[in-house]
N, C-alpha and C positions, 0 to 999 in steps of 0.2 A: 623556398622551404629550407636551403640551408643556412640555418639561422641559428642563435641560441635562444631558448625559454627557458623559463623558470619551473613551468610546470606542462608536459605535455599528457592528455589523456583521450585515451580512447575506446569506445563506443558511443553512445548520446543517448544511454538509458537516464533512466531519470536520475539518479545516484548520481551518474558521473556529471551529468548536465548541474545539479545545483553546487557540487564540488569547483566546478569549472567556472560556476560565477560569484561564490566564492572568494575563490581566490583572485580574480579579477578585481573584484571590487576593492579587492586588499591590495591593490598594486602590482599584483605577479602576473607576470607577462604568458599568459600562454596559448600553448595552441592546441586545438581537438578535432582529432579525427574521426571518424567511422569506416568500417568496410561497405556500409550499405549506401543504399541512395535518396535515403529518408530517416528521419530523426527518430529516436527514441530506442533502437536496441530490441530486448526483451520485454519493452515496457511500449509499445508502440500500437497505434490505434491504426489498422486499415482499412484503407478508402482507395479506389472503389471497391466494392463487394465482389466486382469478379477477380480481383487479388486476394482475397479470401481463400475461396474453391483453389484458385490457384497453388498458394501457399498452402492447403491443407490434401493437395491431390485429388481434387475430387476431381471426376469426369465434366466436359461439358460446363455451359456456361450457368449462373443463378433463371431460373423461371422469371417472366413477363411477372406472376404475384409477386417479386419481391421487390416490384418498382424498379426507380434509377438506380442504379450502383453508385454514383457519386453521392445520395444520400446518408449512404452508412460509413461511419467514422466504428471499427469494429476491434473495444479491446482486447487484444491477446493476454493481460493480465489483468484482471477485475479486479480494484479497491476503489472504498468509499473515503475521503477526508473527515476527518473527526473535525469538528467545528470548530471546537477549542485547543484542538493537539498541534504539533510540534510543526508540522507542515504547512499549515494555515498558517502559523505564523513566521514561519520563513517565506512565505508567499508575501505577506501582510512586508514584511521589514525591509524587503529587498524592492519594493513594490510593482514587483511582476503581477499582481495583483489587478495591474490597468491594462494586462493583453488577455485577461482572460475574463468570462462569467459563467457562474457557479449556480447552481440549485440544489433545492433543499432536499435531498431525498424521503422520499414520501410516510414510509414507516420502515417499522426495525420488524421483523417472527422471530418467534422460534417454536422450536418443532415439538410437540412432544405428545404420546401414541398413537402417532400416527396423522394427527392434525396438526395447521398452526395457529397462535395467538400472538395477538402483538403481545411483543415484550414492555409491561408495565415497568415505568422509571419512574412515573412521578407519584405521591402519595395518594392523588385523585385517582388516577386509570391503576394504583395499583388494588382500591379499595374497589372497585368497578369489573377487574379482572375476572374470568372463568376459570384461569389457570389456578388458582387457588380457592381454596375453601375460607371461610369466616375466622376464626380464628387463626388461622394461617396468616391471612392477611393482616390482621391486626401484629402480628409479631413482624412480619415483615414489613411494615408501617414504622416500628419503632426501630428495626435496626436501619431503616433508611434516613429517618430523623439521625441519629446516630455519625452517618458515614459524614451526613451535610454538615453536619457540626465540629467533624473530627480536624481537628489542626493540629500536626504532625510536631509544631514549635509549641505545643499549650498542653501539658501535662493534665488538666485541668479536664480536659475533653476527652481524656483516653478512658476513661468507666473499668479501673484495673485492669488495664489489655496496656501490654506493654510493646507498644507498634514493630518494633523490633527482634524481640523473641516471641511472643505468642502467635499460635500459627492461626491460619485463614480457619480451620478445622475447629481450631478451639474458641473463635470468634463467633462461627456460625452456630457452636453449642451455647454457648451465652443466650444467644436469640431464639437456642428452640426451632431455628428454621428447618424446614423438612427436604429430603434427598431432592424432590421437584423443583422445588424453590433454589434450592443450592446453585442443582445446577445453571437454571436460568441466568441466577446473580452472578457464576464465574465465568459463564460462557457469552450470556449474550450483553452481561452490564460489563464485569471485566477484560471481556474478548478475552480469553483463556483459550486458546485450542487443545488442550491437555489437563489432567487434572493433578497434576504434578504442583503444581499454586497449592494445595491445600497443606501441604507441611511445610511451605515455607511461610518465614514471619511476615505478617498481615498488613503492614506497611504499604507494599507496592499494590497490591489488591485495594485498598481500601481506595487507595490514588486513580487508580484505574475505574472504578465506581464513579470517584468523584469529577473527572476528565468527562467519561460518559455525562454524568448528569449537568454539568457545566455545561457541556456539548450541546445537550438537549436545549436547555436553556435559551439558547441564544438564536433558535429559531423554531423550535416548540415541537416539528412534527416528528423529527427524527436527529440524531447529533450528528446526522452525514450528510456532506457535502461533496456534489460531482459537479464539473467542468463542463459547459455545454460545449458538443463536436470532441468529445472525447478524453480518456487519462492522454493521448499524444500529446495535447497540448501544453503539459506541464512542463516536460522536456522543452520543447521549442520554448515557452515563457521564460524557462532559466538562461539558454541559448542567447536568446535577446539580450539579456542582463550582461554577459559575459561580453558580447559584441561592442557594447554602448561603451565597455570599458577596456577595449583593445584585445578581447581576446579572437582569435584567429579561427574559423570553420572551415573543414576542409571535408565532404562528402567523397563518397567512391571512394577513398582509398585505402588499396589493398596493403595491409602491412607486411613487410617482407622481416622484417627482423624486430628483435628490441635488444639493442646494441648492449652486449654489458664491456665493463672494463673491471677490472680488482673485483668482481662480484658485486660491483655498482653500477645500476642504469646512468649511461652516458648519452644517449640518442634512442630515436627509433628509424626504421631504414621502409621508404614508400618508394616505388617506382626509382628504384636507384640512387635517389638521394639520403642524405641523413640530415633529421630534424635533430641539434642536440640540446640534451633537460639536465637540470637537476633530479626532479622528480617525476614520477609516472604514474597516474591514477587509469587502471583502465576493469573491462569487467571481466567474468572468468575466460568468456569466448577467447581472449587473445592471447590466456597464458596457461594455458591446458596441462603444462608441468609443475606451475605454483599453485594448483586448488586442489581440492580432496573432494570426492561426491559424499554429499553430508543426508543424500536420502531424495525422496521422488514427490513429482505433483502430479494429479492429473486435473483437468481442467477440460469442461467441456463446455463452448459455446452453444447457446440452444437460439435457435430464431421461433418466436413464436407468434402467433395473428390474433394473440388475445391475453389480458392479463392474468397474472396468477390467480388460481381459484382463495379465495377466503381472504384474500388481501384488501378487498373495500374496494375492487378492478384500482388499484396505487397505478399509478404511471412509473412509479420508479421504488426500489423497496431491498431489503435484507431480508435474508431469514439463514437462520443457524439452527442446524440440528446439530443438539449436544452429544458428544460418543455415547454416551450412558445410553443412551435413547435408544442407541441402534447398534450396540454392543461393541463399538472402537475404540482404542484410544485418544483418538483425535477427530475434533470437530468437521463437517461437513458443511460450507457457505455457499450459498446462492446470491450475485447481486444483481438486480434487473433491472435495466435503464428501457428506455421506449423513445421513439422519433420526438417526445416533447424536449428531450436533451441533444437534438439533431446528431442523433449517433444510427438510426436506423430511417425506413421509407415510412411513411406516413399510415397508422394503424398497426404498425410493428415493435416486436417487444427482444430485446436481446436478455436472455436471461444466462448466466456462466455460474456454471457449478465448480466447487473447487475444494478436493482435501489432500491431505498427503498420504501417501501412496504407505498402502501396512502389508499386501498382501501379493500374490502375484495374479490376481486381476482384478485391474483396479476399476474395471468398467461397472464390474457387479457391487464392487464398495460402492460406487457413489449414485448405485441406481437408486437408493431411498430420496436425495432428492429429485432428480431426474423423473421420478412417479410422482410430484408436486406439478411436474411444469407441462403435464399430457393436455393435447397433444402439441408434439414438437415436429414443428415443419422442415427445420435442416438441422443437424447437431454436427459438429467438429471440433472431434477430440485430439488433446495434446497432453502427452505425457513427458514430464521435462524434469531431467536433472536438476537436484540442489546445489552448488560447489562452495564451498568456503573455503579461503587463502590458507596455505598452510607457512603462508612462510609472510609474517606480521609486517615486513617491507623497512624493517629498522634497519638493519643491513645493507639490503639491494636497491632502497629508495622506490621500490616500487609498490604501490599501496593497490590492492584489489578487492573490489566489492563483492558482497556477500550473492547470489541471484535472490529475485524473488522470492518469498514464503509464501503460504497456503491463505495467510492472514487477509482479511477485506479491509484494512485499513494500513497505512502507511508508517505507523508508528515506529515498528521496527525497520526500515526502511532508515527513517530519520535516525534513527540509534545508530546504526550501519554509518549513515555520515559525520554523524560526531566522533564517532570511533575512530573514522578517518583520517578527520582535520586531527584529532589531537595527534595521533601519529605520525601526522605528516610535520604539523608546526609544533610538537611538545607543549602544548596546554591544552589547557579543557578550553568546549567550544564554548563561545557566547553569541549568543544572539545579537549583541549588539554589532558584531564583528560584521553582520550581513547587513546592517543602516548603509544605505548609497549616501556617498560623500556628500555633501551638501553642494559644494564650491568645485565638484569635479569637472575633468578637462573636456571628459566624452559626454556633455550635458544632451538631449536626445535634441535640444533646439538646434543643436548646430549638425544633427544626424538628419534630420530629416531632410 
């Protein structure tokens, strides 16, 4: 271990894991720790289920009902992949793509008084829809034709909406669309958790629309995709990628220091030794006096023996209730995967609720969904710190990831690692930067 790298990081949340191969891929030598003894950080799927109870205190072992424990792969942070987003295709380019398989997640809801409907995207299910009226839909038909058409380089396309200044607010008065409709279109097409999108210029919303419907597109039932045996497995997919290319794994260990010299990371210090870096990517867990707590999650795991009511019994599904709906600022997500994604025992439904914390109890915020998923057989709730870096790593060379959001898709996530790399290497990222070498030395034939 006492070596030099180029780049050392630690945890093996997801963030750090695709940053780690990454730079691998790009030639940089490095090595990745963890303190734990299993991959993935804050983003990790556990297995068996009596590590579950364990990890969440509960007394006693799971019931004989909830079958083997080694069948549930059980995640602590619930998102869906967007078919067409930024993730998928750093899956796709790197092609970690061949250690894992994906399903289509079943259908999208959303909530609204009190019931849910699927979320119409397409011009068919949205003229087919109950959540709207007749002439309703016909306006919202035409602003949909609209977004599909909109090309952000063709002036041509923009119907005097100046994509840039004209805000989202003043978009949706063009169409006439109504307070119900709005919200569906920000919340559950644009994934907006806030309604703060509506004064700013219309650009990124309309993008967001159209990602959604691309998404859709490409495999018809919903524009989400999950990993079968769990989100763990992403983390461990990028891991492999970094391996193939000399980067170095090191589980269990405890880290004792992170060495500075002149206010620059020079090492980090395990079990008496020191690994020394250039640079340091790790998550907040390790550096508790470089983040600032930026706000709360709560998230509550639900096991359930039956599918969501009004959902078509979907084996796997979303539903987003918009704040409007249930007086908050911020949205409220459920994502439900089921033993068809060998994440639970056979006839079992994981269903996780998740919003960010407005109030000081945050049990009773999120019981409007939690009254969708009756009855629920175990629930285990976690309420977790937001941290974000207060200190951008230009200086110290040490770059730290954002924790998780509330979001059910990894979009922002992705953001967080672009944000990264450009920090860390001074340019914007490119995708092509993650193409595996063609003529590389760690070809997997000569790994096996």
């Amino acid at each position: 271990m006492n070596e030099e790298y180029d780049v050392i990081v630690l945890g093996t949340g997801l963030t750090e894991c695709i940053l780690s191969g990454i730079m691998s891929v790009n030639g940089k030598k490095v090595l990745h720790m963890d303190r734990n003894s299993y991959y993935g950080g804050e983003s990790a799927s556990i297995t068996p289920l009596e590590d579950l109870y364990k990890r969440f205190n509960l007394p006693g072992t799971p019931p004989e009902s909830m079958g083997r424990g080694r069948d549930w792969n059980v995640d602590l942070i619930p998102k869906f992949l967007m078919a067409n987003g930024q993730l998928v295709k750093m899956l796709l380019y790197t092609e970690v793509t061949r250690y894992l398989d994906f399903k289509v997640i079943e259908g999208s809801f959303v909530y609204k008084g009190g019931k849910i409907y699927k979320v119409p995207s397409t011009e068919a299910e949205a003229l087919a829809s109950s959540l709207m009226g007749l002439f309703e839909k016909r306006r919202f038909r035409k602003f949909l034709v609209y977004v599909a058409n909109f090309d952000e380089n063709d002036s041509r396309t923009f119907e005097g909406v100046d994509p840039k200044k004209t805000t989202m607010r003043d978009v949706y008065k063009k169409f006439d669309l109504g307070q119900d409709v709005i919200d569906f279109t920000g919340h559950a097409l644009a994934l907006y958790r806030t309604d703060d999108y509506l004064d700013q210029p219309c650009q990124e919303t309309i993008n967001r629309i159209k990602l959604y419907s691309e998404s859709l597109a490409r495999y018809g039932k919903s524009p989400y995709l999950y990993p079968l045996y769990g989100l763990g497995e992403l983390p461990q997919g990028f891991a492999r990628l970094s391996a193939i290319y000399g980067g170095t794994y090191m589980l269990n260990k405890p880290i004792e220091e992170i060495v500075i010299e002149n206010g620059k990371v020079v090492g980090v210090k395990s079990e008496g030794e020191v690994a020394r870096c250039k640079q340091l990517i790790c998550d907040p867990s390790y550096v508790s006096d470089r983040v600032t707590k930026v706000g709360q999650v709560i998230r509550v795991i639900c096991i359930l023996s039956h599918p969501i009511k009004n959902t078509n019994d979907a084996n796997s599904c979303q539903i987003i209730i918009p704040q409007n709906q249930v007086n908050r600022k911020s949205d409220i997500y459920v994502c439900m995967i089921s033993s068809a994604h060998n994440v639970a025992a056979q006839g079992k439904y994981i269903a996780i609720a998740s919003t960010t914390v407005e109030t000081a109890d945050p049990e009773k915020e999120i019981k409007p969904a939690l009254d969708l998923l009756e009855p629920i057989e175990q629930k285990f709730v976690s309420i977790s710190d937001l941290f974000a870096p207060t200190d951008l790593g230009t200086e110290s060379q040490i770059f730290i990831s954002r924790t998780y959001d509330a979001t059910t898709h990894f979009e922002t996530t992705c953001d967080d690692i672009k944000d990264i790399y450009k920090r860390m290497m001074g340019s914007e990222f490119d995708f092509e930067e993650m193409k595996r070498k063609k003529n590389d030395i760690y070809g997997e034939e000569e790994q096996q």
